[in-house]
C-alpha positions as CSV (number, residue, x, y, z in Angstrom):
1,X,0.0,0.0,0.0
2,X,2.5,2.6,1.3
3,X,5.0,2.1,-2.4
4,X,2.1,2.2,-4.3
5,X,0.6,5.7,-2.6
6,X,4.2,7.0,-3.2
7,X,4.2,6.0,-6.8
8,X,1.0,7.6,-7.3
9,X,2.1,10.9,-6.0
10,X,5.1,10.7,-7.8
11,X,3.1,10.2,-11.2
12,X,0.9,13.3,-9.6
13,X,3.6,15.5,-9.0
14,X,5.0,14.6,-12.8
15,X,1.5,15.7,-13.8
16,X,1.3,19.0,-12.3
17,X,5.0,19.9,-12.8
18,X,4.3,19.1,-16.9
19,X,1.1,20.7,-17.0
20,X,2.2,24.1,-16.0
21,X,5.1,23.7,-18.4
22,X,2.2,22.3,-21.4
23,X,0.0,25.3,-20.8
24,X,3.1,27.5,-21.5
25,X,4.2,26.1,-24.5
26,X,0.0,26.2,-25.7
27,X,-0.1,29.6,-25.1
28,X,3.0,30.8,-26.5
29,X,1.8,28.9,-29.9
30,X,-1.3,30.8,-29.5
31,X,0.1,33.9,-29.4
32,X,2.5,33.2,-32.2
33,X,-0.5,32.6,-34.3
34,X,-2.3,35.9,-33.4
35,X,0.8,37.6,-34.0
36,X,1.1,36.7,-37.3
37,X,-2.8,37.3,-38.0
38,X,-3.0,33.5,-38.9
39,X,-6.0,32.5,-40.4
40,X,-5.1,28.6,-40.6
41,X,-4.7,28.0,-36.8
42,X,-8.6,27.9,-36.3
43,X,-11.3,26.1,-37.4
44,X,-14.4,27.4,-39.0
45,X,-16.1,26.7,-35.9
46,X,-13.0,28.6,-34.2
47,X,-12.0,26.1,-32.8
48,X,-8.2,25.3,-33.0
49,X,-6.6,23.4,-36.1
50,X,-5.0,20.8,-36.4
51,X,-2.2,22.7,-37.8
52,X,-2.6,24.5,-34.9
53,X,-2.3,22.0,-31.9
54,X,0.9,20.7,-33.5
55,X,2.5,24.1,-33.4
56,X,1.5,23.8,-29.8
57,X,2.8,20.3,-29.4
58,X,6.5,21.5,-30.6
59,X,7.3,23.9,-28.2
60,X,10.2,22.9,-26.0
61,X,8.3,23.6,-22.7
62,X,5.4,21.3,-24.3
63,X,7.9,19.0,-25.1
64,X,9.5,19.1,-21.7
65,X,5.7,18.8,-19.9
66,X,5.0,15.4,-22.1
67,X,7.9,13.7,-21.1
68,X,6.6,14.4,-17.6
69,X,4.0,13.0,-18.6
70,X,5.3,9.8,-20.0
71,X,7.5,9.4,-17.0
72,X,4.0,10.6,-14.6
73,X,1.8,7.5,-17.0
74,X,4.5,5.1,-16.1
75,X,4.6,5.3,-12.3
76,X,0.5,6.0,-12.6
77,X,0.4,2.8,-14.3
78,X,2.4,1.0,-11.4
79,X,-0.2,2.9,-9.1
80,X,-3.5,1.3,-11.0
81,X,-2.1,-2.5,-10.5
82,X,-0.9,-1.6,-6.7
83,X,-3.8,0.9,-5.9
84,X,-7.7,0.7,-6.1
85,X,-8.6,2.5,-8.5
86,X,-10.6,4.7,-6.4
87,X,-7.6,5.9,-4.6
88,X,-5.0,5.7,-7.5
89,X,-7.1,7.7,-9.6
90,X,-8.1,10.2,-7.2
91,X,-4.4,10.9,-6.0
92,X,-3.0,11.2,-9.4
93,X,-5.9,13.6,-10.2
94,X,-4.7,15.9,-7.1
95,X,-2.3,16.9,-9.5
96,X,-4.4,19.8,-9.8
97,X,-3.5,20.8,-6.4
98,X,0.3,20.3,-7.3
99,X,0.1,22.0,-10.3
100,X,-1.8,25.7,-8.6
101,X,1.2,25.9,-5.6
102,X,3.9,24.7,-8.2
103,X,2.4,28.1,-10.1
104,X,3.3,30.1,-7.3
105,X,6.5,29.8,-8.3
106,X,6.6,29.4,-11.8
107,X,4.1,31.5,-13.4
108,X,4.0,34.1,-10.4
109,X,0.9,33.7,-9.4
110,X,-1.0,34.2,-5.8
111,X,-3.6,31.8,-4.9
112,X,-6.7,33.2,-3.1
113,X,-8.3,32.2,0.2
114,X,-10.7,29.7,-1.0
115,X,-8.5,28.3,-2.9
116,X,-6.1,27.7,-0.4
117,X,-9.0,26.2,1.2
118,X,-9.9,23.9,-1.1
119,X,-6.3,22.7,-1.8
120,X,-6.9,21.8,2.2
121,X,-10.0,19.8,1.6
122,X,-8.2,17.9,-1.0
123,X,-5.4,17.0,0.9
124,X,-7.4,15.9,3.9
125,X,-10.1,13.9,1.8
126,X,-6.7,12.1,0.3
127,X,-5.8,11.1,4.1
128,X,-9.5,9.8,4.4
129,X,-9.1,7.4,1.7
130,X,-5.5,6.1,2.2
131,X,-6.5,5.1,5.5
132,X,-9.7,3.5,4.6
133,X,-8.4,1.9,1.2
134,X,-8.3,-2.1,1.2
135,X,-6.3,-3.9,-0.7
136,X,-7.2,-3.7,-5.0
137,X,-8.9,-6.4,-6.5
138,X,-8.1,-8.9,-8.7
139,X,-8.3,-7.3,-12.0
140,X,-9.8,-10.0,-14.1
141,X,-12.0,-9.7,-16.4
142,X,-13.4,-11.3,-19.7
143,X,-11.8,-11.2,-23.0
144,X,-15.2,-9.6,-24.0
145,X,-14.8,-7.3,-20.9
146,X,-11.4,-6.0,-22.7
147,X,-13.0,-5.9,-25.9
148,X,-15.9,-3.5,-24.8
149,X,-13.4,-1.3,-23.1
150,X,-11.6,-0.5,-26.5
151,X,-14.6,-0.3,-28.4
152,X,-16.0,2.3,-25.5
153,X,-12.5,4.4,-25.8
154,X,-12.8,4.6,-29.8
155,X,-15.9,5.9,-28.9
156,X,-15.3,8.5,-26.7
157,X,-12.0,9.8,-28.1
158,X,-13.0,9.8,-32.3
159,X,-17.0,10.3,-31.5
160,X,-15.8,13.0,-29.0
161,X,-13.3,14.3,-31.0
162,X,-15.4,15.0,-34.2
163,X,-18.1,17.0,-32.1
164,X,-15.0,19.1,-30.2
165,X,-14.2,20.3,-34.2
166,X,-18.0,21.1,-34.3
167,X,-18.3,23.0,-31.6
168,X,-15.2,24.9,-31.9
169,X,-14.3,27.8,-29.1
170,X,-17.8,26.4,-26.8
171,X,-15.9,22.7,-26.8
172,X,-13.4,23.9,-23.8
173,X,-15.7,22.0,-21.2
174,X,-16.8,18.9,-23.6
175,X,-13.3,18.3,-24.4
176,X,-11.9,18.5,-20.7
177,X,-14.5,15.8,-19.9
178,X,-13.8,13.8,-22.5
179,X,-9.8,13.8,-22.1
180,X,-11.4,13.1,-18.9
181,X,-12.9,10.1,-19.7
182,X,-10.1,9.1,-22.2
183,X,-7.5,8.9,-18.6
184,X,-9.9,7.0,-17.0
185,X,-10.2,4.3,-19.7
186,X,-6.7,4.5,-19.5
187,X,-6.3,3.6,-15.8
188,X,-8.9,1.1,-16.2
189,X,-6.9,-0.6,-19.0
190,X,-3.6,-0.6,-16.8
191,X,-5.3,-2.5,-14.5
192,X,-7.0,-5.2,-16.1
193,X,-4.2,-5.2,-19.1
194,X,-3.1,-9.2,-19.5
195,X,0.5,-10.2,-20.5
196,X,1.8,-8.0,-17.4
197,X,2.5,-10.4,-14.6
198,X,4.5,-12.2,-15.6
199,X,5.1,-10.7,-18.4
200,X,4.0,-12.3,-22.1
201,X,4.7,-10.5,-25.1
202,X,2.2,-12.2,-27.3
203,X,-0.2,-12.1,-24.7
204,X,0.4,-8.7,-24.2
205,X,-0.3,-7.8,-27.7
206,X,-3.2,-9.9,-28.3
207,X,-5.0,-8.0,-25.7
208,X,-7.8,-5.2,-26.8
209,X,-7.2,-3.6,-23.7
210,X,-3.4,-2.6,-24.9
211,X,-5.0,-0.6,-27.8
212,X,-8.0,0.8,-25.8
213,X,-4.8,1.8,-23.5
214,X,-3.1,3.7,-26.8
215,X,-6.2,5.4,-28.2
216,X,-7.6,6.5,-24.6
217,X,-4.1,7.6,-24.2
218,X,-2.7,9.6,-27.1
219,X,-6.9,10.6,-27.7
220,X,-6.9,12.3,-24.3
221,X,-3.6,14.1,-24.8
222,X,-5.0,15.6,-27.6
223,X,-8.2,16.4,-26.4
224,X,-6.4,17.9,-23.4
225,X,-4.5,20.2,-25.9
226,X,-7.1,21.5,-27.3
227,X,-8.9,22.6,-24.4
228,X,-5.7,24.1,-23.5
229,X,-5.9,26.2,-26.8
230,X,-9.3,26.9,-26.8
231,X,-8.7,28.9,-23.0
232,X,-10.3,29.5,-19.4
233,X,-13.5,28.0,-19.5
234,X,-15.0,27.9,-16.2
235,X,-15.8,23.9,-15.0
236,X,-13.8,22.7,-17.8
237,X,-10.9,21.7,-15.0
238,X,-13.8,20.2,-13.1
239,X,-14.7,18.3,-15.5
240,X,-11.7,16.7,-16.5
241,X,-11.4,15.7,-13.1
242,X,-15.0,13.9,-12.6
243,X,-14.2,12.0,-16.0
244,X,-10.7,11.1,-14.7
245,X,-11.7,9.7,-11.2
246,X,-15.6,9.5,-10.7
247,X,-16.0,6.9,-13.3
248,X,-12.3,4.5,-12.9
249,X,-13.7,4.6,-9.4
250,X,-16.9,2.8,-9.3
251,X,-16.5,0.8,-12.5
252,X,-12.9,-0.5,-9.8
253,X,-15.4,-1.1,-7.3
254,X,-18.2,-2.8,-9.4
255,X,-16.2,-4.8,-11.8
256,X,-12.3,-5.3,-10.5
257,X,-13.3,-6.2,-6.9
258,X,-12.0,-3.1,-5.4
259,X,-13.1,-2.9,-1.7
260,X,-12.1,-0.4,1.5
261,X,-11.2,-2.2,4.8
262,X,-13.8,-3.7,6.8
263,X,-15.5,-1.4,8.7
264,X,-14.5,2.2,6.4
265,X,-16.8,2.0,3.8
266,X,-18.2,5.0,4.9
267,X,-15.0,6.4,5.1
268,X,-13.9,5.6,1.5
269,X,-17.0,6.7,0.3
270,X,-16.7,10.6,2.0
271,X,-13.2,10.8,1.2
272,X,-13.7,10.2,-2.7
273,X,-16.7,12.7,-2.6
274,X,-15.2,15.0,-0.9
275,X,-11.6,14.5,-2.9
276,X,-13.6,15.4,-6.0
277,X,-15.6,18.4,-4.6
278,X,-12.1,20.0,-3.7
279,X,-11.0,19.1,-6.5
280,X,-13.5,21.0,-8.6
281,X,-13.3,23.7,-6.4
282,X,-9.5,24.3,-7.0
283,X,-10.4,24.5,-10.6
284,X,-13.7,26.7,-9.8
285,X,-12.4,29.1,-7.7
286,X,-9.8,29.5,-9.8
287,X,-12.0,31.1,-12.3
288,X,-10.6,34.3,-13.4
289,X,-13.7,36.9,-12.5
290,X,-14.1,38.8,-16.2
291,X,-13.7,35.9,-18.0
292,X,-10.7,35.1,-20.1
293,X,-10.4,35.7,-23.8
294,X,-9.7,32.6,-26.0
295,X,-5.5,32.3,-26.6
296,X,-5.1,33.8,-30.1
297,X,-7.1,37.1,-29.2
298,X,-5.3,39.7,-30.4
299,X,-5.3,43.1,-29.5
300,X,-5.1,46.4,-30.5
301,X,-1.3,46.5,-30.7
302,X,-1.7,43.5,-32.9
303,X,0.0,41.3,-30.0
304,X,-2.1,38.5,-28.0
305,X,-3.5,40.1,-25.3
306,X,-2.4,38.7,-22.0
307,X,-4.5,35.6,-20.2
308,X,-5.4,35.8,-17.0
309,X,-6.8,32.2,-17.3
310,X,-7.7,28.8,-15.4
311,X,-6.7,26.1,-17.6
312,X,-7.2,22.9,-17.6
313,X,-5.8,21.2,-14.4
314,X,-5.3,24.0,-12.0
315,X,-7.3,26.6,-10.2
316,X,-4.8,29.6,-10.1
317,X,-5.0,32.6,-11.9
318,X,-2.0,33.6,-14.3
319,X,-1.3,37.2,-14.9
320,X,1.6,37.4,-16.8
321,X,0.1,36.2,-19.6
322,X,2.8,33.3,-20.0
323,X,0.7,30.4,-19.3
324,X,-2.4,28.8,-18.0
325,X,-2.4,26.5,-15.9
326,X,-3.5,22.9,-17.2
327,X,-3.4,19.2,-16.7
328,X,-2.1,16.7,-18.4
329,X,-2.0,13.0,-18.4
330,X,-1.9,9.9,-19.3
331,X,-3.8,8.2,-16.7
332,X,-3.7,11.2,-15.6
């Protein structure tokens, strides 16, 4: 229990420490676009381009961020086999908390009383459900099992993706959900993932949940992306968050045997509520107050005005218009 709670901070700390660096390198992109008076790095819906979101992707601090986030996938991974998911998930999602003190520091920013607050409640619903966490189930399931899971990521990740183009610059909440969704497939993958232990190459390969694993994965990064380009939408953060743990959690408890110790079911049960309220209310609270303008908003000097933004994974507001604070993850 105690290795795998210190592997999933680890992977949470990765997380936060990458997101801020990911929201930087987004923006900059975005700015370099508005500078140049781009007309190819949005949609007609205004959403962002493809084009567009690879710019993004380039950036050295992007760069930087997604190794973080490789390194934070591998040692989440390690957390989903050693963890239930309902603590493994809900710890690596606190990497919104990391991510709005790291900005402190980073992006110069000051957090505000209720956010400071709700960075409490986090932590303290986090203590509530180490102590009343049991040990993880098995993680079997059915071949089928594995085969609806990739058939359920395909659908959230290209279905999802097509109506995020649709909707353009209104998608910022949709696509945090679903990038949302796409981490918790991928957690839910990890753990039921065949070939592991001991380890099987062709077993490993032959096993739908390896490529529900890929296309929850490398969907969610980019879904995550573009809610980073699209801006501060308020709830967006949250909603990333209820995909990421709300839904790993109970489908841990109803289909991979995940249990709390005997007598702290109630326990488990207040800490993950309360875990996710926080959690949200980092991200709410974190709201700038006026709104924010989408990244690529010129004006009048013909430079990107500067954000003072909530992105997606943090609830502190930037105002040096160098970044916004996001999230990022695989599994997380």
């Amino acid at each position: 229990m105690l290795i795998g709670l210190l592997t999933a901070v680890a992977a949470s700390a990765c997380y936060g420490t990458g997101s801020v660096l990911q929201a930087v390198g987004s923006r900059k992109s975005a700015r370099r676009e508005a500078a140049a008076a781009s007309t190819t790095g949005v949609t007609q819906h205004g959403g962002p381009s493809l084009s567009s979101t690879a710019k993004a992707a380039v950036t050295w601090e992007f760069m930087v961020g997604t190794v973080l986030d490789f390194i934070g996938f591998g040692l989440g991974a390690l957390a989903a086999r050693l963890l239930p998911l309902f603590l493994s998930q809900t710890v690596i999602s606190a990497n919104l908390v990391i991510t709005a003190v790291l900005s402190i520091k980073l992006l110069g920013i000051r957090l505000n009383a209720r956010e400071w607050v709700s960075i409490g409640v986090v932590c303290s619903a986090l203590v509530l459900l180490a102590t009343a966490a049991g040990p993880e189930g098995g993680g079997d399931a059915s071949t089928a099992t594995h085969w609806w899971l990739l058939a359920a990521s395909v659908l959230v990740i290209g279905g999802g993706t097509l109506v995020v183009r649709l909707l353009g610059s209104r998608a910022a909440i949709l696509a945090g959900l679903l990038s949302g969704l796409g981490f918790g497939a991928l957690g839910v993958g990890v753990r039921v993932l065949n070939g592991i232990d001991p380890f099987h190459l062709p077993t490993l390969l032959a096993d739908p949940a390896l490529y529900a694993i890929l296309v929850a994965g490398v969907g969610g990064m980019y879904l995550h992306t573009v809610a980073l380009q699209i801006g501060s939408v308020n709830g967006a953060t949250a909603a990333l968050v209820v995909g990421e743990t709300v839904v790993p959690g109970i489908l841990g408890v109803l289909w991979l045997g995940d249990s709390s110790r005997p007598g702290f079911a109630w326990m488990a049960v207040l800490g993950f509520v309360v875990a996710v309220a926080g959690a949200v209310a980092v991200a709410w609270f974190g709201e700038p107050e006026g709104g924010a303008e989408a990244p690529g908003t010129a004006s009048g000097d013909g430079s990107a005005d500067p954000v003072r933004a909530t992105g997606a994974g943090t609830g502190a507001t930037a105002q040096d218009g160098t970044g916004a604070p996001d999230r990022a993850a695989a599994g997380g």
